[in-house]
N, CA, C and O atoms as CSV, one atom per row, in Angstrom:
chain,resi,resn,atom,element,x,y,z
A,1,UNK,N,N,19.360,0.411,23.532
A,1,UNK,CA,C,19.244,1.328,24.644
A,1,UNK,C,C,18.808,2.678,24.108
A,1,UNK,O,O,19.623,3.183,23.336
A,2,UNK,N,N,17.761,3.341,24.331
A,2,UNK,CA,C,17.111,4.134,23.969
A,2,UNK,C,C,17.657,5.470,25.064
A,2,UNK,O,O,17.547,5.217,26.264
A,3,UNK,N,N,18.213,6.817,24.691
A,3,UNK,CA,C,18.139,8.189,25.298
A,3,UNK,C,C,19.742,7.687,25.609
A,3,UNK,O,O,20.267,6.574,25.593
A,4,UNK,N,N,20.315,9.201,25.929
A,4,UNK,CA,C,22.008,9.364,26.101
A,4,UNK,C,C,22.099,8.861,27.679
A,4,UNK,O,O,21.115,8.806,28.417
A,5,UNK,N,N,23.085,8.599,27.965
A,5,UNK,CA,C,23.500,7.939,29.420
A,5,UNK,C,C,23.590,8.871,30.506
A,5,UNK,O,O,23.291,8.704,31.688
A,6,UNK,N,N,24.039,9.853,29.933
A,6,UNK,CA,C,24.112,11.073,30.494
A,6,UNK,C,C,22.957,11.525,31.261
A,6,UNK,O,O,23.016,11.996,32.397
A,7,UNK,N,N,21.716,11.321,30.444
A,7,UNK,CA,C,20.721,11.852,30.963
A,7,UNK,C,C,20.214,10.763,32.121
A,7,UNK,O,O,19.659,11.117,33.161
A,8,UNK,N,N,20.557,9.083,31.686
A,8,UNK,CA,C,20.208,8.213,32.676
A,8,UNK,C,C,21.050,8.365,34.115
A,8,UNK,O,O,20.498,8.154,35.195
A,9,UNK,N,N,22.022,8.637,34.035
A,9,UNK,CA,C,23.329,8.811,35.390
A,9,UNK,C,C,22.517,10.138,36.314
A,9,UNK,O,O,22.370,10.427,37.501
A,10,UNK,N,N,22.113,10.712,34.960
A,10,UNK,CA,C,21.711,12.211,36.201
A,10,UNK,C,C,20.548,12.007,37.199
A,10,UNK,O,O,20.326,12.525,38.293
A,11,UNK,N,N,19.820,11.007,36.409
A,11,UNK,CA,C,18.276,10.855,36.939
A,11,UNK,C,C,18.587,9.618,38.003
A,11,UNK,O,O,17.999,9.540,39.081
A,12,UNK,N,N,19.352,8.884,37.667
A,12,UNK,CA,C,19.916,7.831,39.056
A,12,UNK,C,C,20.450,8.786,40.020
A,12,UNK,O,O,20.146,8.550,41.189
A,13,UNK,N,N,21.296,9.982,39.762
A,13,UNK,CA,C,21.769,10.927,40.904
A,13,UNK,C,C,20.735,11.315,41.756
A,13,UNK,O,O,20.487,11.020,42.925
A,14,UNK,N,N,20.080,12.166,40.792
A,14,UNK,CA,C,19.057,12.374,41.040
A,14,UNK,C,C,17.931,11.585,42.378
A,14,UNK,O,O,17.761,11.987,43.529
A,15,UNK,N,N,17.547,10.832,41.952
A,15,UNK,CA,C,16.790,9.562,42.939
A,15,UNK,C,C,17.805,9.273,44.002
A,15,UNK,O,O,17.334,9.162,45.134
A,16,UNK,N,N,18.601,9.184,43.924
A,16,UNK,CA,C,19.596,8.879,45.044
A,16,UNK,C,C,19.484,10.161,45.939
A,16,UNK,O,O,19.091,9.985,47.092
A,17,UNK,N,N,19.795,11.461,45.520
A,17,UNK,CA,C,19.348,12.631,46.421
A,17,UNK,C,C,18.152,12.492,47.155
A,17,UNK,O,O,17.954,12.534,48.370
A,18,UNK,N,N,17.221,12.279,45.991
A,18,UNK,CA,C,15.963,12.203,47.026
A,18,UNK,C,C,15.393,11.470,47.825
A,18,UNK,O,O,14.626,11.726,48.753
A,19,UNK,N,N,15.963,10.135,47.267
A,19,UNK,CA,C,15.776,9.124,48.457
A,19,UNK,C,C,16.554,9.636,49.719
A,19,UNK,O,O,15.716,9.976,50.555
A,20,UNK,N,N,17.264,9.740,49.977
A,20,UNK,CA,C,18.204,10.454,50.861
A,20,UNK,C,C,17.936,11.235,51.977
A,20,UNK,O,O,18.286,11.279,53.156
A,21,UNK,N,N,16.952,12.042,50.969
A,21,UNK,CA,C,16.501,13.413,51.810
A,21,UNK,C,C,14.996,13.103,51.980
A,21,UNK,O,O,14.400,13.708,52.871
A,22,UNK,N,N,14.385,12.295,51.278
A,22,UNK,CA,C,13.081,11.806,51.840
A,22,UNK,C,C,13.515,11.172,53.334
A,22,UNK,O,O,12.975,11.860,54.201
A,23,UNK,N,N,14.148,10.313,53.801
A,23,UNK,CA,C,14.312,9.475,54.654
A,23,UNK,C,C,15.440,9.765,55.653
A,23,UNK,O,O,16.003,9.048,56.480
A,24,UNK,N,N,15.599,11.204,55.266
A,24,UNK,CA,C,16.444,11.858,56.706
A,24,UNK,C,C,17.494,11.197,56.547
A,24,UNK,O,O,17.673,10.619,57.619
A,25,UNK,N,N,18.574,10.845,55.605
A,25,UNK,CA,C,19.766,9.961,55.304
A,25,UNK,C,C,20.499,11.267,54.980
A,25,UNK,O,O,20.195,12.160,54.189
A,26,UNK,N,N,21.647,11.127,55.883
A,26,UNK,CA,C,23.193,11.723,54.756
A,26,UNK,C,C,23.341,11.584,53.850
A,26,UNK,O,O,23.205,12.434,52.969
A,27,UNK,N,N,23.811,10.014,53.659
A,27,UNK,CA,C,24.306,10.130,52.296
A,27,UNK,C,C,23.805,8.518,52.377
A,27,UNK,O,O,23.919,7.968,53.472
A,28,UNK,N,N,23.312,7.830,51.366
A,28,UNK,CA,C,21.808,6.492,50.855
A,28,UNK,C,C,23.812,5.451,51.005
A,28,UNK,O,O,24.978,5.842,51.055
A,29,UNK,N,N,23.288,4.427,51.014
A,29,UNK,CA,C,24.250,3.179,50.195
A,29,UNK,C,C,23.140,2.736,49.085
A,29,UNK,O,O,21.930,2.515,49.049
A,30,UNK,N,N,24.338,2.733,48.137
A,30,UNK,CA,C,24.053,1.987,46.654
A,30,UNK,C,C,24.672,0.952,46.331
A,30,UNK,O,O,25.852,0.608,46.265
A,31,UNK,N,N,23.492,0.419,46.100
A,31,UNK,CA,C,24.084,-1.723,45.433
A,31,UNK,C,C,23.859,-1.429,44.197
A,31,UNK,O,O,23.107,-0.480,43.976
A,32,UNK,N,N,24.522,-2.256,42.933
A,32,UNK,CA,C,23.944,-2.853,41.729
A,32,UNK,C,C,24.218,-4.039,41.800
A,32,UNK,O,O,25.200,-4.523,42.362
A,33,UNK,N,N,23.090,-4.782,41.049
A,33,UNK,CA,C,23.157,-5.981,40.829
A,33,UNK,C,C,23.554,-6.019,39.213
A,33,UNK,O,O,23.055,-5.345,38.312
A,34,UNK,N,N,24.829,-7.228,39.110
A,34,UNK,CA,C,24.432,-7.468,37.650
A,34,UNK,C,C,24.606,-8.706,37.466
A,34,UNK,O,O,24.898,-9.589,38.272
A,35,UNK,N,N,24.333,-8.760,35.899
A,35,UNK,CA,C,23.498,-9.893,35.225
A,35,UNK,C,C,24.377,-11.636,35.699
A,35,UNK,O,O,23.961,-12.788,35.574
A,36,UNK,N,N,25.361,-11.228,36.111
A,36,UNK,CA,C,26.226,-12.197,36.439
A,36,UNK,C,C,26.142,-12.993,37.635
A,36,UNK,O,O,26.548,-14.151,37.723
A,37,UNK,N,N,25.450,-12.145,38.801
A,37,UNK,CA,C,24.800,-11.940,40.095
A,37,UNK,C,C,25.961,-11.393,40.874
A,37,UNK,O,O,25.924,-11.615,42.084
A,38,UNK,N,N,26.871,-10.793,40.459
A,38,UNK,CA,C,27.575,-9.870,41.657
A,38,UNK,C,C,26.861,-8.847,41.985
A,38,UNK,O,O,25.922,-8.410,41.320
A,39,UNK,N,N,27.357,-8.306,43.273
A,39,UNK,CA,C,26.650,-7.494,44.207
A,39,UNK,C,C,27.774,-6.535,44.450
A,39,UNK,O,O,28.854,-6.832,44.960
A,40,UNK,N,N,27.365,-5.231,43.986
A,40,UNK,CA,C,28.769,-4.398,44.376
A,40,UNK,C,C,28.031,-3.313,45.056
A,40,UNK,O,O,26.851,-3.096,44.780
A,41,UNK,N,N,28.726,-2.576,45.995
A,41,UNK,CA,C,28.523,-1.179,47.121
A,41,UNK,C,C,29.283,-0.183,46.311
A,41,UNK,O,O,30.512,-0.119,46.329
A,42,UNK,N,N,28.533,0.573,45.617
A,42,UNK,CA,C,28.859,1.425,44.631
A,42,UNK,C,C,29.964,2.808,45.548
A,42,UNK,O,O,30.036,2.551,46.750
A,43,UNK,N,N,30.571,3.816,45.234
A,43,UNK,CA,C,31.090,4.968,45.674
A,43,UNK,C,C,30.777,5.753,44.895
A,43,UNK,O,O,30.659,6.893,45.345
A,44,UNK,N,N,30.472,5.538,43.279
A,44,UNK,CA,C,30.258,6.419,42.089
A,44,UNK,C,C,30.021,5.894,41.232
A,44,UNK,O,O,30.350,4.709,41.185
A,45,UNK,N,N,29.317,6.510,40.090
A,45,UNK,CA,C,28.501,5.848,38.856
A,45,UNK,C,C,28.557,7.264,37.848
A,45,UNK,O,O,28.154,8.382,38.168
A,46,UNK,N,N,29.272,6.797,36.350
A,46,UNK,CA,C,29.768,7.785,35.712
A,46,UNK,C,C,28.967,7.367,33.994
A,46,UNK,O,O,28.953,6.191,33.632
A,47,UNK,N,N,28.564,8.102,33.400
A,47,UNK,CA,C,28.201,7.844,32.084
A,47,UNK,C,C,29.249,7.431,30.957
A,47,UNK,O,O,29.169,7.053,29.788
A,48,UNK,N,N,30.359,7.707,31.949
A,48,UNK,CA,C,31.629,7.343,30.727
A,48,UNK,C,C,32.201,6.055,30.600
A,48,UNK,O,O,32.791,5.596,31.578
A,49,UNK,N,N,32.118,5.345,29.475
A,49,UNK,CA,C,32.822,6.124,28.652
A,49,UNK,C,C,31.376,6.449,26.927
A,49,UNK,O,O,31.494,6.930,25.800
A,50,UNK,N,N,30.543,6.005,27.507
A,50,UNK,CA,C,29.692,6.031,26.803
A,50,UNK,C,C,29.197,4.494,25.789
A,50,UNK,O,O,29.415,3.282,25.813
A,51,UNK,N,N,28.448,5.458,24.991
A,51,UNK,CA,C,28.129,3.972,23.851
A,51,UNK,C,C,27.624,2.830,24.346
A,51,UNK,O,O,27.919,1.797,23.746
A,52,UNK,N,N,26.773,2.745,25.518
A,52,UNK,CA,C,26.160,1.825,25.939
A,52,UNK,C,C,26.970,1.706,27.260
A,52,UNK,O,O,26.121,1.448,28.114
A,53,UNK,N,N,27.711,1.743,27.620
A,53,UNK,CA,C,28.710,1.630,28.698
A,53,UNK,C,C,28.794,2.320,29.632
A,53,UNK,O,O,29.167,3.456,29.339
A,54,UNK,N,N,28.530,2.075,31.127
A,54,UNK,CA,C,28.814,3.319,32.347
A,54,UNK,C,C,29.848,2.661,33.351
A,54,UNK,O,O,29.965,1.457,33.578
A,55,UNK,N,N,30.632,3.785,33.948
A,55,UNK,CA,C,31.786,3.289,34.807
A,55,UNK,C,C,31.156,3.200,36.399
A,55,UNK,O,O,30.354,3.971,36.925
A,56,UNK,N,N,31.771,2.050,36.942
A,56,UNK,CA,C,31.073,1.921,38.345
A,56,UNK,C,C,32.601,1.421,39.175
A,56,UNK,O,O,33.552,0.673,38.951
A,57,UNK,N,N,31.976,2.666,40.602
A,57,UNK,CA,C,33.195,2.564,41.000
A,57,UNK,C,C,32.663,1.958,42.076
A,57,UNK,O,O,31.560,2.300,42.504
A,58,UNK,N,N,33.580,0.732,42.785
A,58,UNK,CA,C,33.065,0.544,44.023
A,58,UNK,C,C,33.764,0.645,45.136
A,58,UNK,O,O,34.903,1.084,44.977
A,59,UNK,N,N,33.372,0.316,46.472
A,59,UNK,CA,C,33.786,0.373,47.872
A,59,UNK,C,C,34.994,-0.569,48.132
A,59,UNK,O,O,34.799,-1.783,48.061
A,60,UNK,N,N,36.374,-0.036,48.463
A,60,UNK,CA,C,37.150,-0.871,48.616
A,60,UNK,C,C,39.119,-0.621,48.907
A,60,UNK,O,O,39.726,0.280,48.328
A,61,UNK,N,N,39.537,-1.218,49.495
A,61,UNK,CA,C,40.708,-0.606,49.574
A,61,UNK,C,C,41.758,-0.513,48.508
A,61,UNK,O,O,42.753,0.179,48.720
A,62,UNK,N,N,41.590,-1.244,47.225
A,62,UNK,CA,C,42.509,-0.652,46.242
A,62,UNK,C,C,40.798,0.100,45.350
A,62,UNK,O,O,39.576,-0.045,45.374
A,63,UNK,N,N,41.980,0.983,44.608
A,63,UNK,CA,C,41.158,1.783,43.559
A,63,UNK,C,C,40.799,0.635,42.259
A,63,UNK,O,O,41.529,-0.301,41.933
A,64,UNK,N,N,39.488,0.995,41.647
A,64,UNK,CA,C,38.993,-0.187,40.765
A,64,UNK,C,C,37.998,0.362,40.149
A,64,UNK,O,O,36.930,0.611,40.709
A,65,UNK,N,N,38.309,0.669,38.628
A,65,UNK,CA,C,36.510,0.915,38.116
A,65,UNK,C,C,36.279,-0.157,37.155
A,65,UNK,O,O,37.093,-0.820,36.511
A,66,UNK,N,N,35.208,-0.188,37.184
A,66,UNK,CA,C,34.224,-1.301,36.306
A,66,UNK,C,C,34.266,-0.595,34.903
A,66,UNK,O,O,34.299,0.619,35.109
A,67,UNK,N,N,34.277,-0.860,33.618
A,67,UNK,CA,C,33.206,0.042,32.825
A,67,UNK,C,C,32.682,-1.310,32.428
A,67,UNK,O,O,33.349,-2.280,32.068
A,68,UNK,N,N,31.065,-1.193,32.582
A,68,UNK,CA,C,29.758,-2.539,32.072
A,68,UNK,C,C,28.958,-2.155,31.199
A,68,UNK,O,O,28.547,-1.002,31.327
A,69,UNK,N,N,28.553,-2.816,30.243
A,69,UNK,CA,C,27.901,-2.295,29.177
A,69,UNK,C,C,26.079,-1.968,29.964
A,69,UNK,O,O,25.494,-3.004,29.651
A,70,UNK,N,N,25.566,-1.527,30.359
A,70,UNK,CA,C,24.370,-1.231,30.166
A,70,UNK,C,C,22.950,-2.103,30.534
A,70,UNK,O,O,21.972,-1.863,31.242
A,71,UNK,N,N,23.304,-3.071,29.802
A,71,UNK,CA,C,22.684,-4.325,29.785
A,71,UNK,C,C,23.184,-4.993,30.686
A,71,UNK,O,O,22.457,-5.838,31.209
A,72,UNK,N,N,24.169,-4.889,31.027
A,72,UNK,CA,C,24.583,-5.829,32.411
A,72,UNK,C,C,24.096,-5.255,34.011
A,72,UNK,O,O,24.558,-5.929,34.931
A,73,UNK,N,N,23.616,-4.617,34.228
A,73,UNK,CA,C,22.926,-3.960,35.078
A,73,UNK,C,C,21.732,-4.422,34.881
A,73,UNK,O,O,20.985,-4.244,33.919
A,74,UNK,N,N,21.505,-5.327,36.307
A,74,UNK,CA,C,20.052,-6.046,36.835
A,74,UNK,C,C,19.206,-4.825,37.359
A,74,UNK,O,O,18.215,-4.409,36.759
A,75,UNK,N,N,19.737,-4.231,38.662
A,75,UNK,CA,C,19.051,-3.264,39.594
A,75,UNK,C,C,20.005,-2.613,40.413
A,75,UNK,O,O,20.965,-3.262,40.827
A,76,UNK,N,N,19.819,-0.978,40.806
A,76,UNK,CA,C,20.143,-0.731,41.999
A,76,UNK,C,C,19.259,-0.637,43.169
A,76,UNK,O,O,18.037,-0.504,43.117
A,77,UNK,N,N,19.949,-0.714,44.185
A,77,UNK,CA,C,19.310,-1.052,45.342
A,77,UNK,C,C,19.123,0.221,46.260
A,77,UNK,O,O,19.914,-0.165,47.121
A,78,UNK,N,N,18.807,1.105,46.611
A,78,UNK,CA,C,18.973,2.322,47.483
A,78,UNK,C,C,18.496,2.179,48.820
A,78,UNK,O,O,17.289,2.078,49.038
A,79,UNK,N,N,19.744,2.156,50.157
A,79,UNK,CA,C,19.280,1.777,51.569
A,79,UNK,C,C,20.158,3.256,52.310
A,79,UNK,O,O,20.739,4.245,51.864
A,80,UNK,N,N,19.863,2.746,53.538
A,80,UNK,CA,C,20.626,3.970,54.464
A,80,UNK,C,C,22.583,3.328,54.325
A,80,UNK,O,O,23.047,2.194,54.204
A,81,UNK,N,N,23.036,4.272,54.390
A,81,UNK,CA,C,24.462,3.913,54.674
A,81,UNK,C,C,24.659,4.196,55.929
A,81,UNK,O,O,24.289,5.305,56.314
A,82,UNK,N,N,25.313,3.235,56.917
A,82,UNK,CA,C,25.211,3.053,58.091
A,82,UNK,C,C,26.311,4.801,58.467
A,82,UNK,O,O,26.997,5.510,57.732
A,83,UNK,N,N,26.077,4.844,59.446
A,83,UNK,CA,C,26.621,6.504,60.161
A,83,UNK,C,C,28.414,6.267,60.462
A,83,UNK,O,O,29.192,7.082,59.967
A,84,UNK,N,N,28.811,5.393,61.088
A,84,UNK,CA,C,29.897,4.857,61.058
A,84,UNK,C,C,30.833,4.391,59.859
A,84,UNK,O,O,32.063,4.344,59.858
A,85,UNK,N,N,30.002,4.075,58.898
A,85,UNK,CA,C,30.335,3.325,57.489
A,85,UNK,C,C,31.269,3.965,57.129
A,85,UNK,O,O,31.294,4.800,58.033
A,86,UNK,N,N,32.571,4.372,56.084
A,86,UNK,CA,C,32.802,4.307,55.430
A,86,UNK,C,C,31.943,4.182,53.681
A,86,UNK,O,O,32.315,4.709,52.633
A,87,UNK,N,N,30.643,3.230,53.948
A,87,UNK,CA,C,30.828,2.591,52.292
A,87,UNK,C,C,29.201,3.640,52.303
A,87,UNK,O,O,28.150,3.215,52.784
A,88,UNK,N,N,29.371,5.075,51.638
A,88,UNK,CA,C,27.700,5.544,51.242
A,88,UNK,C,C,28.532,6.341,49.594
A,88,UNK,O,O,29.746,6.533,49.537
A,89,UNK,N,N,27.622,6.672,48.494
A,89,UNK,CA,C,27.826,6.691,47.822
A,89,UNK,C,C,27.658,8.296,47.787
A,89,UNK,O,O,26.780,8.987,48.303
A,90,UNK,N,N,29.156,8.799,46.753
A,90,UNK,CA,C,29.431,10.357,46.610
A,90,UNK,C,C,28.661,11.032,45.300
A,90,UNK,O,O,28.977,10.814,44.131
A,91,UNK,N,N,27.754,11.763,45.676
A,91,UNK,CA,C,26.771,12.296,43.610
A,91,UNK,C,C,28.012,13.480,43.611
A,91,UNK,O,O,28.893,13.847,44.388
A,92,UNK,N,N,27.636,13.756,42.571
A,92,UNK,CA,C,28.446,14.424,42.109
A,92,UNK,C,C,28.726,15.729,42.552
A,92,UNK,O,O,28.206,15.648,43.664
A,93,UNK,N,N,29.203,16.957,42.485
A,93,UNK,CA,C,28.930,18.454,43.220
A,93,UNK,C,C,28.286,19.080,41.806
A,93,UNK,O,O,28.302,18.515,40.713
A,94,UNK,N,N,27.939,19.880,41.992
A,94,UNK,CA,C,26.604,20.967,41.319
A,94,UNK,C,C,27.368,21.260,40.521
A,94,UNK,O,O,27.064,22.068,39.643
């Protein structure tokens, strides 16, 4: 894995803002797919703890983070999060 995670998390924030605001969205829903074929509705996506590894938090009534190495990440998916929803994903504050 080539460049710090840090810089990859920001630039996924990143795209997520702008998709967002390209398409007149509040706030986008985020999927990842990984290599396993689960499908998770992300809430947050963190560079930590590092070393190839990012924490993924998802949509759900108990609290739960993932940390996945890197490589286990197929794709994210970026759609509207429905207005009613509950499940759209939080970037970070400035």
């Amino acid at each position: 894995m080539a460049g710090p995670l840090e810089d990859l998390v920001a630039r996924i924030h990143r795209r997520i803002g702008v998709f967002a605001s390209e398409h007149g969205f509040e706030q986008a829903m985020v999927e990842v797919e990984l290599a396993d074929g689960a499908l998770l509705r992300l809430e947050s996506l963190s560079p930590e703890p590092g070393y190839g590894f990012l924490t993924l938090v998802p949509h759900g009534n108990e609290p739960q983070e993932l940390i996945v190495p890197i490589a286990a990440i197929r794709q994210f998916t970026l759609s509207r999060a429905e207005p009613a929803s509950p499940i759209g994903f939080s970037l970070p504050s400035e």
